[in-house]
N, C-alpha and C positions, 0 to 999 in steps of 0.2 A: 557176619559170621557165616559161614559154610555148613552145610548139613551134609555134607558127603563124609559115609559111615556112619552119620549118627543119628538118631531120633529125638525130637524134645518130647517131653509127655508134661501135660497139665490136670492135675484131678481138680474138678470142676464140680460145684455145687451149685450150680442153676436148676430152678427150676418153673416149671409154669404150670399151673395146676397138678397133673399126675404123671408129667411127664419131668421126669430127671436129666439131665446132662450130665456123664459122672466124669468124662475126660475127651482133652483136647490131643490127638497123637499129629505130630507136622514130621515128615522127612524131606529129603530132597524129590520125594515122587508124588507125594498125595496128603492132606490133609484130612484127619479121619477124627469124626465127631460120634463120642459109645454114649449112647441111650440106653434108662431103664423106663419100662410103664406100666405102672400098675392100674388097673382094671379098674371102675366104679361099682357101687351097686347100684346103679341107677340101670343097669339092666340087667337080668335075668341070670346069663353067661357074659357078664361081661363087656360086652359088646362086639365093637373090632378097632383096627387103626390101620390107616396105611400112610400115606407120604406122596404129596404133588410132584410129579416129575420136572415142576420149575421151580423148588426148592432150590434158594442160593444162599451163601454169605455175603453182608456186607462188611469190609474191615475200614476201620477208620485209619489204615496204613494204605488204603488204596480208595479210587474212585469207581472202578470195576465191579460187578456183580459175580461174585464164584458160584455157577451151576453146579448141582447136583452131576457129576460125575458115576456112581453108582452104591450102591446101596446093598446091605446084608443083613438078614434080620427081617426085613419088613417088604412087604408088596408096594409098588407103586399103583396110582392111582386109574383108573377104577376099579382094582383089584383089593379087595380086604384081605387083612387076617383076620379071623376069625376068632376071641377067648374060647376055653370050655369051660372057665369060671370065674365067682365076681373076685377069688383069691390070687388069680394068674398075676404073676409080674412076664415082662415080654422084656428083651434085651436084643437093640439093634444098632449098627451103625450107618453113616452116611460117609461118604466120601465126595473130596471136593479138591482144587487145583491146589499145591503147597501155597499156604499164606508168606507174605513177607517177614522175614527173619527180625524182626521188630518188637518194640512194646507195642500194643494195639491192644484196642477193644473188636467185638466180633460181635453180630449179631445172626441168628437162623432166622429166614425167613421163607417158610411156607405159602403164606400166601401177604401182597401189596394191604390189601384192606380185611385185614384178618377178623374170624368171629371166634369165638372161645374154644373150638372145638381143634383152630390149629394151631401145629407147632413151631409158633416163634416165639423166639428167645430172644432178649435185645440185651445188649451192652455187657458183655462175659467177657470179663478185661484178663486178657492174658501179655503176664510179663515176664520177660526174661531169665530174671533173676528170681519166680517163682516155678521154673520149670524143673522138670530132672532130665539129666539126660543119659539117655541108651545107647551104647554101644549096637550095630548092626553086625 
């Protein structure tokens, strides 16, 4: 299949603790992953979040790691955002190389040997025949 003109979009219900995945966007230029996060009470304001600058995908349509390409929404790292409360939700995306035009699974991966506090997401199986697709 060819993406020239078009966009797939996938709305996506992953999630790993307070961090949502709400949709997968692929065109022929870039592969764009939209994030929601809502805040804890477990501090005061909130806290903060940012994002590793070697954030990649793995797809199981490829053996290649997809870098982090750039980012909206969120600081990289060691740069925070900041809450100003523990009600804030925060809405960001990531960008990464166009995936292969395939059924495939996807995973986020922030950090190789990860601790609870980052954002990887594993196995967000995105198919074809679940996508919609957008005219450009």
């Amino acid at each position: 299949m060819n993406l020239e003109d078009k966009t797939l979009v996938w709305h996506v219900d992953a999630h790993r603790f307070n961090l949502q995945l709400l949709r997968v966007i692929l065109n022929e230029r870039t592969t764009r992953l939209d994030f929601g996060y809502q805040t804890t009470d477990y501090y005061i304001r909130g806290g903060w979040i940012n994002i590793y600058p070697e954030t990649h995908l793995v797809t199981s349509a490829s053996t290649r790691k997809m870098h982090m390409q750039d980012q909206l929404g969120i600081v990289t790292a060691p740069d925070k955002f900041y809450f100003k409360s523990r009600a804030d939700w925060h809405f960001f995306s990531l960008f990464f190389a166009p995936l292969p035009v395939q059924d495939q699974t996807i995973s986020l991966v922030e950090f190789e040997n990860p601790d609870p506090t980052n954002f990887n997401i594993k196995d967000i199986e995105l198919r074809l025949d679940a996508a919609f697709f957008q005219r450009l």
